[in-house]
Structures are given as C-alpha cells and as structure tokens.
C-alpha positions in Angstrom: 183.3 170.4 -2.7 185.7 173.3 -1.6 186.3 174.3 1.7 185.2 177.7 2.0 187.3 180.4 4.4 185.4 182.1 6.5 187.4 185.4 7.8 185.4 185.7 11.1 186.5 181.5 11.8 190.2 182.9 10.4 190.5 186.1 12.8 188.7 184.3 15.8 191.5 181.4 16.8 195.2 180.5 15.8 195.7 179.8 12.4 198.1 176.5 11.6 200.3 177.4 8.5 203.0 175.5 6.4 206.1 176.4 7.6 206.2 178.8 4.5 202.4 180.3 5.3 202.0 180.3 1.2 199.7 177.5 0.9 197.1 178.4 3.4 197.4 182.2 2.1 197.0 181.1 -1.7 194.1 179.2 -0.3 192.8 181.9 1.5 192.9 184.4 -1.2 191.5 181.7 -3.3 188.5 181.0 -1.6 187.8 184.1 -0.3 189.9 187.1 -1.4 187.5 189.8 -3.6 187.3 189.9 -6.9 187.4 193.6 -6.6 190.8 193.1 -5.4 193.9 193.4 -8.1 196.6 191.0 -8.0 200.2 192.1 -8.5 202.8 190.3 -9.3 206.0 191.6 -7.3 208.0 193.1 -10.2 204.7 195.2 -11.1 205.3 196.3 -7.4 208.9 197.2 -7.6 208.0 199.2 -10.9 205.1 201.2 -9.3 207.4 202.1 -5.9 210.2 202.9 -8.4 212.2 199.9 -6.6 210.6 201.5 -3.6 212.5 205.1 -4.1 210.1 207.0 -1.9 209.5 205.5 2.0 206.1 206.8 3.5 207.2 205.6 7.1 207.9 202.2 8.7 206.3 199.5 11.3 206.2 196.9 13.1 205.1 194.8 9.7 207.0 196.8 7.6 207.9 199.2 5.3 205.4 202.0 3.1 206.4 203.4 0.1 205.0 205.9 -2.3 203.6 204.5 -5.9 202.1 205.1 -8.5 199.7 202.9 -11.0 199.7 202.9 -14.6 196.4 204.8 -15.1 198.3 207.3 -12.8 196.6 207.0 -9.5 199.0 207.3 -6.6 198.6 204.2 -4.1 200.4 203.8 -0.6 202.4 200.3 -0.8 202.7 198.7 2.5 205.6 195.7 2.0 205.6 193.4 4.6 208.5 191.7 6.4 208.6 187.5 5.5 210.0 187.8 9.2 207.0 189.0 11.3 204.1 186.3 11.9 203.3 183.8 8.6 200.3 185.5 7.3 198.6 186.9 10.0 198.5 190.5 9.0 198.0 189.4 5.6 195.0 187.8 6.0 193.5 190.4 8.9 194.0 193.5 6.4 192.9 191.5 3.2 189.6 190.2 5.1 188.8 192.9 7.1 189.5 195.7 4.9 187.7 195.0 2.1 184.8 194.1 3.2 184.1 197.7 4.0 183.2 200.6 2.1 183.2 203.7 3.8 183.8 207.6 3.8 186.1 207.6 7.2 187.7 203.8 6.3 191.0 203.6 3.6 190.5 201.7 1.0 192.4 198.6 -0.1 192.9 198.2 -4.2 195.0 195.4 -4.3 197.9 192.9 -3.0 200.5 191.0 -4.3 201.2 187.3 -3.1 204.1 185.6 -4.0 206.1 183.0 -1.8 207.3 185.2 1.4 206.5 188.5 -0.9 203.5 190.3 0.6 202.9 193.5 0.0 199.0 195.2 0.0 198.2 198.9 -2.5 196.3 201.2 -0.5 195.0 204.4 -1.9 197.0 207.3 -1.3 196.5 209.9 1.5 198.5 213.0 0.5 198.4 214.0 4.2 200.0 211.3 6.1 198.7 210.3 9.8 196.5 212.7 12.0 199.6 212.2 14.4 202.2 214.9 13.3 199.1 217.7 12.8 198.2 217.3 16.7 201.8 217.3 18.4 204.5 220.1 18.6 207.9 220.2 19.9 207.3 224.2 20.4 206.5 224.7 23.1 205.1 228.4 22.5 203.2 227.6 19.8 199.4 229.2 20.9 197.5 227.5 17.9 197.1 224.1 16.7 198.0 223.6 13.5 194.8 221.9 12.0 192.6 224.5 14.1 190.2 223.7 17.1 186.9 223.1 14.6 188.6 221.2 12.0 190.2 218.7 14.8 186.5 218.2 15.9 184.8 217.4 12.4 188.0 215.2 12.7 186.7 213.4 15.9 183.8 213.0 14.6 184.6 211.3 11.6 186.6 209.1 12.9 183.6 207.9 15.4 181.6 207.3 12.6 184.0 205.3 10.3 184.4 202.7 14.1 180.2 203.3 14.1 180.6 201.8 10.6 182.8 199.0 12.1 180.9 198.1 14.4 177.7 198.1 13.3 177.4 198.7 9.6 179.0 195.7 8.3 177.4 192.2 8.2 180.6 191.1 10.6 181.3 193.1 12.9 185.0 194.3 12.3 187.0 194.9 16.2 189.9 197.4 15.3 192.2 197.2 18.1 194.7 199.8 17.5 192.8 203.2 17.0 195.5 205.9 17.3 196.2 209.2 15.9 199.2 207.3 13.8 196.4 204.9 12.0 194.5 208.3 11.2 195.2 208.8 7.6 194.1 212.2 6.1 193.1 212.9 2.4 194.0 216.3 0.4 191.3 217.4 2.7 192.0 216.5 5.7 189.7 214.1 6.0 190.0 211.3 8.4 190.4 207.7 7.2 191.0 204.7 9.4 193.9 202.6 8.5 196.1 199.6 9.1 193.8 196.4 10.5 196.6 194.3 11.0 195.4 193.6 14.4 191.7 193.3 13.3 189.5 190.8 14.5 186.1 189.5 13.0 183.1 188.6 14.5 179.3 187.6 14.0 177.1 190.6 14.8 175.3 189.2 17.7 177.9 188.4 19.5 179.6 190.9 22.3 182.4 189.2 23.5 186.1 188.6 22.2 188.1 185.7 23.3 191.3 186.3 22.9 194.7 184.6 23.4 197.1 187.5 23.7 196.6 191.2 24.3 197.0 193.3 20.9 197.0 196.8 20.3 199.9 199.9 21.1 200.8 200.7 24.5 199.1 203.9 26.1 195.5 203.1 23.9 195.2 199.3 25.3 191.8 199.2 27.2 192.2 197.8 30.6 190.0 194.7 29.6 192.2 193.4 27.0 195.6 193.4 29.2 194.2 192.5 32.5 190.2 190.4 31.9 189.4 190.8 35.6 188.2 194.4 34.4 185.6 193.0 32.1 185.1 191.4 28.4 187.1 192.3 25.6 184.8 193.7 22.9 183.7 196.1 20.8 184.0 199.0 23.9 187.9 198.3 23.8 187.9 200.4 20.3 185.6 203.0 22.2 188.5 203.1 24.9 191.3 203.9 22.7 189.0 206.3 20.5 188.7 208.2 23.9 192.4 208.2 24.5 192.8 209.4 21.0 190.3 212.0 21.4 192.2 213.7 24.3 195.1 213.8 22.7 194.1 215.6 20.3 192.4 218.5 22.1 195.1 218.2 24.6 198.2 218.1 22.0 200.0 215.9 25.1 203.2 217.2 24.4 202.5 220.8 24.4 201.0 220.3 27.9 203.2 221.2 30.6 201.4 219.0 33.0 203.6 219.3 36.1 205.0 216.0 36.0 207.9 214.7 33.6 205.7 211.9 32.4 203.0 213.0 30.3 202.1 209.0 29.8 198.1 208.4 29.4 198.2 206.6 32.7 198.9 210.6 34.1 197.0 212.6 31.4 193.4 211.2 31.9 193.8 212.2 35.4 195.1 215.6 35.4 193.3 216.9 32.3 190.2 215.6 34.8 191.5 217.3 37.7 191.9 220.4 35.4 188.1 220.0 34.0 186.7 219.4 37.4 188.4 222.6 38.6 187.4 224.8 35.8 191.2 225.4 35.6 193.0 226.1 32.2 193.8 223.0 30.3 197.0 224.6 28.4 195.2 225.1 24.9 195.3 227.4 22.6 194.5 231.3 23.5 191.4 233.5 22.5 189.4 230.5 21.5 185.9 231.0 20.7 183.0 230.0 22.7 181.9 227.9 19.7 185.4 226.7 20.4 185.3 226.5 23.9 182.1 224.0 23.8 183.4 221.9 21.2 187.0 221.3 23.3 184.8 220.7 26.4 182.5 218.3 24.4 185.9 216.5 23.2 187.1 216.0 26.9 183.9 215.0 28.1 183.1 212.4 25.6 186.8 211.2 25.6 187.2 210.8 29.2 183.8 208.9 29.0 185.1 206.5 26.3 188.2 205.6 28.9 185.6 204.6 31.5 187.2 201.6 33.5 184.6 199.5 33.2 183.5 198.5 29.3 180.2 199.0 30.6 179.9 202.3 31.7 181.8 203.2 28.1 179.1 204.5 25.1 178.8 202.9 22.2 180.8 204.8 19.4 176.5 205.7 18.1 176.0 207.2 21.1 179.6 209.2 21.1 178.3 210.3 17.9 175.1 211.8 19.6 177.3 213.1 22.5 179.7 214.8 19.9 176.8 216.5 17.4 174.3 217.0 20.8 173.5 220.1 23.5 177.0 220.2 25.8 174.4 221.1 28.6 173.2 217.2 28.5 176.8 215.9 29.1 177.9 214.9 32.4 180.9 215.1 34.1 182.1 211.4 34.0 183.2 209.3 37.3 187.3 209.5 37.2 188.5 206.4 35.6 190.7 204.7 38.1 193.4 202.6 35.8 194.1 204.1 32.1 196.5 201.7 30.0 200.4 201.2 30.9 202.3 204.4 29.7 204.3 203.5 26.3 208.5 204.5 26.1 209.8 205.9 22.9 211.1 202.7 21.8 207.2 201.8 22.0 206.4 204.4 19.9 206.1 202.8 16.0 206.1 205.3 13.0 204.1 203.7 10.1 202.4 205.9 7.3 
C-alpha cells in the first residue's frame, strides 16, 4: 500500500531528506501534491520568465520574476535557491497554499520540480506588496498614498483572509510571517496574503505549536515564539504580527518623527500608546475626516490589542474582525504591552515580491 503524506505530519517535525531532497519531494508531490496543480518542466519556466528578463524582487528563498503563460495569463515565478534548506519551503508553500481558496489568500497555479530546480507560478498581482504604498521617504508628504479608508478595507481584508487560516480550512494553516511585504495587492488594490514558506499545519482542535526554532522576520515575531516563558506558540502569534502590521500602516513608521532615532517596533508600540493615551497628535495625515478619524483610532486600538504580551489577552483574528466593522465606543483602551519583538536592522529587512 502507499505511504500517504500528510502535510500537517510534514510541517509539524524535521523532515529527513536525501542529501539531494528530490526523492522525498518527488514523493511528496506524488502522494499528495493537487491535481489542480500544473507541473512545469524548467525550460517551460525559462520560456514563460523570458530566461527570467523581468525580476519582481528578491528573498531569502529566492528570486521572483515576471511571466507570462501561453493562454496569456501573467503569473509571478518565484525560483528558489538549491542553496537554502532541501525542500522545506517547497513543501510548506505547495501544502499549505493550495489547500486554500480564498478572496484575501494568492493563489498558487503551479510548480516545477526537477532535481535542485524549484520554482512555484503564482498568479500575478499588478500592484506588488502593500509595503511600498504605506512608507515614504518625504517627509512632508500630508497624505498617504492609498488614502486613510482604502488602507482600512485593506486591514480588514487582510484579517479575514488569517480568519480563513485559521479557521476556515479543515487544517488549520499558522502563517508566521504576516507583514506588509507578504501583502500582495491586485489591479484593485486588494489585499492577498502571500509567501507560506514559513507555514506550519495543524489539526483544528489543537492550540498549541511545538516548535524547534523561532521563524518569522524580525520586528513582527510575537514574544511567545522567540522567548516560550511568555506563553504557547499558536495561532495568536499571527494575531501579534497582524497587529504590528496594522500600526504600521496607520502610522506609516517612517514618516513619524517619533523623537527618538530608532523608530524599531520595540519603540513604536509604545509611543504611538503614549500618543493615544494622551489624545496627542499621532503625526498623520491633515484635515482627516471624522469618518477617518474613527477608523485610524479603530486601527490603533485593535492593533495595539493584537500585540498584547500575553497570547491570551490577544483576540482571535474573528473577533478583530468584529472590533474592526463594530461601534469604536465599545473598544477599550488596551493594557500597554510591556515587550514588542526585537527591533530588525536594514540588513534584516528582505525585499521579496
């Protein structure tokens, strides 16, 4: 009888490969990769890139190109390095990602596996990562270039494309690196969650993660995962970084002349706090509206919720949801969250499409 993969069992330990990793990935896709899946061979790849002529961005997995298919339809190629890991993110995107169909969640079409060649088609999103629409080097710029109510249908899509994560699929799906960079927008700016490489399965009824090393980008880490005496990791470690996403994009941290020269997270959280508590002005954009004005308070409030210390006293990303769409006179000042995650360095920062 043949041995069946199951990606939760796959995602959930250490993973012992060939030294090549092509016979447990052939066997993986084999038993389990989708049907609805295309397979590629890589020459079909080099022809649809163009010999990879137009470079989307890069990461720490590898290169993303622009392509297009034969029918026409314009794909995002992601090739990844034979040098980084034997499989891993292979099998986490492959696994993860399509087992989900969802409005807020990019969709994989296909992949191409052969011998240390590894490369997975995404569908194209004409506007690149939420990241450069919510950060500006001018400093006098008085508007935000997506606009205060669009940034909010923004936050809220994304919360319900992690709702869908977490509790729409038959396994639940753990993220792990939410961040405005792995926020992919359509033609209309529409919010789609990318990049899973760092995904991690698990059986609905069960909370808890165990987990052998910390994962996810520096500055949206939730204390839990980098130091367990703070609590379990779990599903309320996406819910952290969501909040630190969140505040960032009402907050545009580099317009924000905060007072210190590190505008980190670990400093942000706590002054744009200090600021809310006060009633004082949080640096943001002039002769907003007060439908504006409620929906930038609701974003700080919900994200400075979501960074809660404790994964306990963190909402679910359902109840952000309700928070988000809700009455702003039934949301609470939160308690001030006492640790927020290391601060990242440039060198930390990654630039993937």
């Amino acid at each position: 009888m043949k041995k069946k993969y199951d990606p939760s069992t796959l995602l959930s330990r250490s993973i012992s490969y060939d030294p090549s990793g092509t016979t447990d990935l052939e066997a993986f896709v084999r038993n389990y990769g989708p049907v609805s899946l295309n397979r590629y061979k890589f020459s079909d790849v080099k022809k649809f890139t163009n010999s990879f002529k137009v470079k989307l961005g890069q990461g720490g997995y590898g290169g993303v190109y622009k392509g297009e298919l034969l029918n026409g339809r314009l794909v995002a190629v992601k090739v990844l390095n034979a040098s980084k890991g034997i499989g891993d993110e292979f099998i986490n995107e492959v696994a993860s990602i399509s087992r989900t169909s969802h409005v807020n969640i990019v969709t994989l079409l296909g992949f191409c596996l052969e011998g240390k060649k590894r490369a997975l088609i995404y569908e194209f999103m004409p506007n690149g990562s939420l990241e450069k629409f919510i950060y500006s080097d001018n400093t006098e710029t008085t508007t935000m270039p997506l606009g205060l109510e669009k940034l909010f249908q923004i936050a809220i899509s994304i919360a319900r494309g992690l709702e869908y994560l977490h509790r729409g699929c038959n396994t639940r799906i753990l993220h792990f690196d939410i961040k405005p960079h792995n926020i992919l927008l359509d033609e209309n700016f529409s919010p789609k969650i990318s990049d899973f490489g760092l995904a991690k399965l698990s059986p609905r009824n069960v909370s808890n993660i165990s987990m052998a090393v910390a994962r996810g980008t520096i500055g949206y880490i939730a204390p839990e995962v980098f130091i367990r005496s703070f609590g379990v990791v779990s599903h309320k470690s996406d819910v952290y970084s969501y909040g630190m996403m969140i505040l960032e994009m009402v907050g545009g941290k580099k317009d924000i002349d905060v007072g210190i020269s590190d505008t980190s997270e670990i400093y942000f959280p706590h002054w744009i706090y200090k600021r809310l508590e006060q009633y004082n002005d949080l640096g943001l954009p002039i002769n907003m509206t007060t439908e504006e004005t409620v929906m930038v308070r609701k974003m700080i409030l919900v994200g400075l919720w979501c960074i809660q210390t404790n994964p306990s006293d963190r909402p679910s990303m359902s109840k952000v949801i309700e928070m988000l769409e809700g009455n702003i006179e039934a949301l609470q000042i939160p308690p001030k969250p006492f640790l927020s995650s290391p601060p990242r360095s440039p060198a930390e920062e990654s630039s993937t499409y």
